[in-house]
Every structure is written in C-alpha cells, then in structure tokens.
C-alpha positions in Angstrom: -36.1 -34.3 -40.4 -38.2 -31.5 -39.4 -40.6 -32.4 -36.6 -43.9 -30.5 -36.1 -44.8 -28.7 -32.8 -47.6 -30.2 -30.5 -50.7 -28.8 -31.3 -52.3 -26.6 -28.0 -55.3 -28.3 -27.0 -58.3 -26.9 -26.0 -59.2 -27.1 -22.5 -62.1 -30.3 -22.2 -65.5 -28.5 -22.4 -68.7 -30.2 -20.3 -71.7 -29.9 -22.9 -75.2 -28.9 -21.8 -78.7 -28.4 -23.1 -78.2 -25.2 -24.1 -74.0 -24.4 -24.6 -70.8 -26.2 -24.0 -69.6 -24.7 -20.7 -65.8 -25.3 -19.2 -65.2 -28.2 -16.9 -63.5 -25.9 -14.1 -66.6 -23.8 -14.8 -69.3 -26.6 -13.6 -70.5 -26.7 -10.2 -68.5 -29.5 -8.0 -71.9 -31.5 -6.7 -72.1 -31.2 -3.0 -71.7 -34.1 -0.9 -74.8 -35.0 1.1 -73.1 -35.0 4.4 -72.2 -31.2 3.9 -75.7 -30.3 2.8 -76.9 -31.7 5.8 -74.3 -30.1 7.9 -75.2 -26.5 5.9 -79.2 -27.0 6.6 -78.5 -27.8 10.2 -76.6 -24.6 10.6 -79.4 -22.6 8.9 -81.9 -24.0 10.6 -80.1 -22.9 14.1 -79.2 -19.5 13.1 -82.8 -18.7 11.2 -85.2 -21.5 12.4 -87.8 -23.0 9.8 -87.5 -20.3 7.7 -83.9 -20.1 7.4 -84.1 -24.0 7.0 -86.1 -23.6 4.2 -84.0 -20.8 2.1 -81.2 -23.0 2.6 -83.2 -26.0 1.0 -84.5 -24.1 -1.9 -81.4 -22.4 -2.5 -79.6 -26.1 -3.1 -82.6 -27.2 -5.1 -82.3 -24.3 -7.5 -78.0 -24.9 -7.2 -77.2 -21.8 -6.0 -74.2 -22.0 -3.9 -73.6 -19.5 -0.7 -70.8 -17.0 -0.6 -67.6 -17.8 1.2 -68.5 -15.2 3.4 -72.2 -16.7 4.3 -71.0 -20.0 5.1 -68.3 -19.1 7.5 -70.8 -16.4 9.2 -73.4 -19.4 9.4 -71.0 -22.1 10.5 -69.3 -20.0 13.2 -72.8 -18.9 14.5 -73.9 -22.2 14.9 -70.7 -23.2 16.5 -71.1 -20.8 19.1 -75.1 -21.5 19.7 -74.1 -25.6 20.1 -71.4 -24.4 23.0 -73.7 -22.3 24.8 -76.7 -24.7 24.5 -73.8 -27.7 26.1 -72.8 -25.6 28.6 -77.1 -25.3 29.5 -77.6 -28.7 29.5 -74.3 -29.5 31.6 -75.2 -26.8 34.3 -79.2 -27.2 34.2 -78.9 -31.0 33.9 -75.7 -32.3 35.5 -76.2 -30.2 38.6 -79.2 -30.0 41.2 -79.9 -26.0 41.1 -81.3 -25.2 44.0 -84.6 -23.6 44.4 -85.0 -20.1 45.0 -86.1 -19.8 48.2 -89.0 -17.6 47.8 -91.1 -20.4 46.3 -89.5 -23.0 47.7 -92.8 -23.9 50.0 -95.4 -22.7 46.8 -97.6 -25.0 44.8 -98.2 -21.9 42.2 -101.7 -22.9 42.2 -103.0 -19.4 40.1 -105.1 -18.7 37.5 -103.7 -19.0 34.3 -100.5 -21.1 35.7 -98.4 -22.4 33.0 -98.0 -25.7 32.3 -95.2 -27.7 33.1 -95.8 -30.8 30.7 -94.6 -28.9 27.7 -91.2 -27.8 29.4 -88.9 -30.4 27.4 -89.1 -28.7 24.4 -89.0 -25.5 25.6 -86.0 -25.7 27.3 -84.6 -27.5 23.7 -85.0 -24.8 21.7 -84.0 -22.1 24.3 -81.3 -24.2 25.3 -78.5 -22.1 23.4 -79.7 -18.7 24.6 -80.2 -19.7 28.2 -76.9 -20.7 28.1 -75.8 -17.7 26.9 -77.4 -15.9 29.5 -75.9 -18.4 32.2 -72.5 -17.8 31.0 -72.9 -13.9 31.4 -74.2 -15.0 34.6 -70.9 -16.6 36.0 -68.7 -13.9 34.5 -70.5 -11.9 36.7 -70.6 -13.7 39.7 -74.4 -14.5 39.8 -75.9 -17.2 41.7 -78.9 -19.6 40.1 -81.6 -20.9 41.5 -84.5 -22.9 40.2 -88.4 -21.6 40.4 -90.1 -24.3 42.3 -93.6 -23.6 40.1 -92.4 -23.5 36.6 -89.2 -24.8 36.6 -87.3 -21.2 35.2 -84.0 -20.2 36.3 -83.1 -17.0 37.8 -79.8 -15.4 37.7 -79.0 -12.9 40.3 -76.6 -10.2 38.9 -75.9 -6.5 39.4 -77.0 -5.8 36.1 -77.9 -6.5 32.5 -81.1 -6.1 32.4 -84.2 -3.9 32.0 -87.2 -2.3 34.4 -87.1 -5.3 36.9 -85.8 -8.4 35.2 -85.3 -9.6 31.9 -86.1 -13.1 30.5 -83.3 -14.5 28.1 -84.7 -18.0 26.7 -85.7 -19.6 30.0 -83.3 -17.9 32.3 -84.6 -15.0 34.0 -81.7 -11.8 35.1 -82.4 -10.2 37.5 -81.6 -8.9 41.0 -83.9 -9.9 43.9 -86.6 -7.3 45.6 -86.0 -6.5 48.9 -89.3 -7.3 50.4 -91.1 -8.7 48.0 -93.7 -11.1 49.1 -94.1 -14.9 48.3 -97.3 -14.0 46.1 -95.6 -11.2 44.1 -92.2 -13.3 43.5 -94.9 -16.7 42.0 -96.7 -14.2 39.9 -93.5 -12.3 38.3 -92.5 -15.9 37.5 -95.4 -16.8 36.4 -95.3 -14.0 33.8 -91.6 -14.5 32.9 -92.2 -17.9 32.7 -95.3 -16.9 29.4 -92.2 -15.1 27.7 -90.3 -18.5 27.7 -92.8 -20.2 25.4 -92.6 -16.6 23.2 -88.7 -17.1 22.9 -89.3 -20.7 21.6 -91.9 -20.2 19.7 -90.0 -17.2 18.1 -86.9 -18.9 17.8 -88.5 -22.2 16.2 -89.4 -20.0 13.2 -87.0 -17.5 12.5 -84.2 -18.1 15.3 -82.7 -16.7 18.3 -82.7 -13.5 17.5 -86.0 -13.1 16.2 -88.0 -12.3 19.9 -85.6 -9.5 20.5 -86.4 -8.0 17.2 -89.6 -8.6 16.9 -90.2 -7.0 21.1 -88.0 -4.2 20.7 -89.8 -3.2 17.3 -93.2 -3.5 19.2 -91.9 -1.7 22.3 -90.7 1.2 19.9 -94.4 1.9 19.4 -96.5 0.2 21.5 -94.1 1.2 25.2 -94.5 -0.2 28.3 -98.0 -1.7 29.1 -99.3 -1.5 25.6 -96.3 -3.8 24.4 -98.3 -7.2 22.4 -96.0 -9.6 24.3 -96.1 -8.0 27.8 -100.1 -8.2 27.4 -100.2 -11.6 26.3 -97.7 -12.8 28.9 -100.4 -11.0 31.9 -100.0 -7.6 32.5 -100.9 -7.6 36.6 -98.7 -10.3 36.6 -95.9 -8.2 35.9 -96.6 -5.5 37.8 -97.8 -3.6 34.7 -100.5 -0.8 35.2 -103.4 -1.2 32.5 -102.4 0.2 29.4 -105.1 3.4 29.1 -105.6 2.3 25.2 -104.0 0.3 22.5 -102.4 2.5 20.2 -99.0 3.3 19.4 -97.4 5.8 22.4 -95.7 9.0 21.8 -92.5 7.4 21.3 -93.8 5.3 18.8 -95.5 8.0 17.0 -92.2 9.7 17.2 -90.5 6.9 15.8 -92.7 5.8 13.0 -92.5 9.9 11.4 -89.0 9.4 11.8 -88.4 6.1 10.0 -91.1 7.1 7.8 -88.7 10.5 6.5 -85.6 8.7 6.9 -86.5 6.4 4.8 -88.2 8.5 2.1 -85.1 10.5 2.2 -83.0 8.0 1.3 -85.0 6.7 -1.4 -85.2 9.7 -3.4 -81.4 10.3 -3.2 -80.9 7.1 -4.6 -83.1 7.9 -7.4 -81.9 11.4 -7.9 -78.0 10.3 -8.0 -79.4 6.9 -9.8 -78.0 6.7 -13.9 -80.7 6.5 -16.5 -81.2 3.4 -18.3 -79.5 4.4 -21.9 -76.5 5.2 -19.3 -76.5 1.7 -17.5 -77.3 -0.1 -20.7 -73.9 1.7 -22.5 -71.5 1.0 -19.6 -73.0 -2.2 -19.7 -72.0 -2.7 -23.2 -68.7 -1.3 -22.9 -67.8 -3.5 -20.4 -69.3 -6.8 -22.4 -67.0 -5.2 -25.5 -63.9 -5.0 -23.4 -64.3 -8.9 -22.4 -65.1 -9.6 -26.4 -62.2 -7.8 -27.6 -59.8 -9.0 -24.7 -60.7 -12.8 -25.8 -60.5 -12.2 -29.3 -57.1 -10.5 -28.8 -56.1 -14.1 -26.4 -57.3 -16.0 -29.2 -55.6 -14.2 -32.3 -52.3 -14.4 -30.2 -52.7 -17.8 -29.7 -52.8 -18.2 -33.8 -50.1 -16.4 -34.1 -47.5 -18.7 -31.7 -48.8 -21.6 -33.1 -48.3 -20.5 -36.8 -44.4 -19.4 -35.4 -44.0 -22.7 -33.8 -44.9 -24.3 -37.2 -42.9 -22.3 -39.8 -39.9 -22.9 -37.3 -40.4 -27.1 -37.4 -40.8 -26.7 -41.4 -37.2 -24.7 -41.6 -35.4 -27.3 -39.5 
C-alpha cells in the first residue's frame, strides 16, 4: 500500500503588528541582570552620558555588536582592577607624608577643601590606580600631601613641564630646592585638577579630561590653557597669559584641521556615486535575494512533488 511522504513544514513563524517574522529571527529578551551588568560597564567607560546611550539604546531594542560589548566589558574589567589596586594601596597602607609639607597647615587663599575628597577619590579611583601601577613598575616611591590629601609619585619620567596630575596622583620628580611654600602651592594647584578629572570623568569618562586638555592646549598653549587658569595660574608657576586667544600653535592647528578636513570631504563627494547609481545597485542586490528565494522555494515544490509521485507508484 503506497504510503505518502511527510509533508515539509514550514519553520514556526512569531506574528507581529505589522508581518509574521521567523522565530530564530526575534530578538532573545535580555535578562535584567545582564542589562544591569551592560549599563554599569557603560557608565564606567563613558560616565552619564555613556550610561544613558546604553539605556536608550535597550529601550528602543537595539542590541550592541559583538565587538562593542567585548571592547566595553574588557574596559571596564581593567578600570575595576586598577581602581582595587587604589583602594588596596591608598587605604590598606599608611602612605607616608611627603615630607615637604609634613609640618604645613596649607592655610592659603583659595585652599581646597578637603570635605568633598570621598567622592573625588571614587571616581578617580581607577585612573589613580593606573597611574600608581606605572608608578611601581618604575620604581617610584608615594607619599601623601599633608594639606589636601593627593599623592605624589616620584618617577624618572612620564610626565610633562614639571608634573603631571593623573586622577588624584600626582607624577612627578621632586625639585631640588624647592621651598616649603612653592611645594604647598604646586599642590594646591594640582590638587584643582583633581576635582576637573572627576568632574570630567563623571560625565563622559576617564578619558574625557585628557581629551578635552590636550584639545584646549592645542590652541590655547601654556598659560592661556581654560583648565590651567581655572586651576590658579601663580600657583603653578605659570607666567600671566599676555591675552586669551588662541597661540600660534593653535592658529596653526585650527588652518590645518580646518583643510584637512575640507579636503577629505570633497573627495568623498567627488568619488561618491550619484543616487540613480546607489538606488540601481541597491535594486540589484534586493532582486538577487528575490530571485535566490524564489529559486529555494520552486526547488522545494519540485522534491516534494517527486517524493509524492514516488509513494503513489509504490
């Protein structure tokens, strides 16, 4: 008795509003452990405002490339060791003070305040560490300033004009000479750019101060830099800036992004197709996925109307 060949099923469709759409084409929902874990990382790597791209992205259900997440997740990885290492080395152990202003009150005008140094340190935490881990590669000894409560690395080297502050660690290596007055006022100025690095790095992340100083140091150099002047100029050991335009450099620069970039835009619309062109590959390639399916589907006919002449023979 001839027996008829199973039918080929369809694969199970998930029906919307608008069109049926494949169930291995839907979305998996994301599991509100993971989207906590993915906002965290975001906000680490890009502060409140990469916090809140990641939160409208999963409101709209757009999901982040493969590539994006590992970036993100191995960035903030790094950031949590470095901030533990801070917290074990700045916590755990009694640094002691540098002796300089070991015996100072830092009783100046304009003094910063030492109340709001919690969450300062917090959000610096994984840059300082960062900067303390160069420090013991290098063989640099830490110390604690007595009036605001920074640390100073001494190393050889890694960093510019006469120190540089990273988070709340300043690196740097000591002057020879210097008196107690000059060393409580250089920390007194670093100690402004520790609340610019956490301020910065609440909104945008860790990286945002760099960019943001070496953009206004490209054309506003030396004294006129924003953040040097905000931070006290004669504190630093900064001459006054003779005016408060852009330098020479920065003029030089600005022309030169200024062409660069004008350049590069009219290439791309000089070797850029024209929209009939677009709009016809664009075709072509939707009429290539049309006929391919139809072609899938009309060979599918085909084996199922062989499978059933076969059972009718038998």
């Amino acid at each position: 008795m001839p027996t008829s060949a199973p039918a080929l099923r369809s694969p199970p469709v998930a029906t919307t509003a608008s069109a049926p759409v494949p169930v291995h084409q839907v979305a998996p929902q994301r599991r509100p452990a993971r989207r906590l874990a993915w906002w965290a990382a975001c906000l680490l790597c890009g502060g409140l405002i990469g916090f809140l791209f990641a939160v409208a992205g999963t409101v709209r259900g757009r999901r982040p490339t493969h590539r994006r997440v590992v970036l993100v997740s191995l960035t903030a990885a790094v950031q949590i060791v470095t901030a533990g290492y801070y917290a074990t080395v700045s916590m755990a152990s009694d640094l002691p003070p540098c002796p300089p202003t070991a015996g100072l009150d830092g009783s100046i005008t304009g003094r910063v305040s030492v109340e709001d140094d919690a969450w300062r340190n917090v959000v610096n935490a994984p840059v300082s560490g960062g900067a303390m881990l160069y420090a013991a590669a290098r063989g640099g000894a830490l110390c604690r300033c007595a009036t605001n409560g920074i640390v100073v690395a001494e190393v050889p080297d890694g960093y510019a004009r006469a120190g540089t502050m990273y988070g709340t660690i300043y690196v740097t290596h000591p002057e020879p000479g210097a008196s107690p007055d000059r060393i409580l006022r250089l920390s007194e100025h670093e100690a402004r750019h520790t609340y610019q690095w956490a301020w910065a790095t609440l909104l945008a992340g860790p990286t945002a101060f760099p960019t943001a100083y070496a953009g206004d140091e490209l054309f506003f150099l030396g004294p006129r830099n924003h953040f040097e002047r905000q931070a006290g100029l004669a504190d630093g050991g900064y001459a006054s800036a003779p005016d408060g335009g852009p330098s020479v450099t920065g003029w030089t620069v600005f022309l030169t992004l200024t062409l660069a970039g004008g350049g590069l835009a009219a290439l791309r619309l000089r070797f850029r197709p024209a929209g009939p062109l677009r709009a016809a590959a664009s075709s072509r390639r939707s009429g290539s996925v049309a006929g391919r399916s139809h072609s899938l589907h009309a060979l599918t006919d085909r084996r199922s109307a062989s499978l059933s002449e076969l059972s009718h023979v038998r």
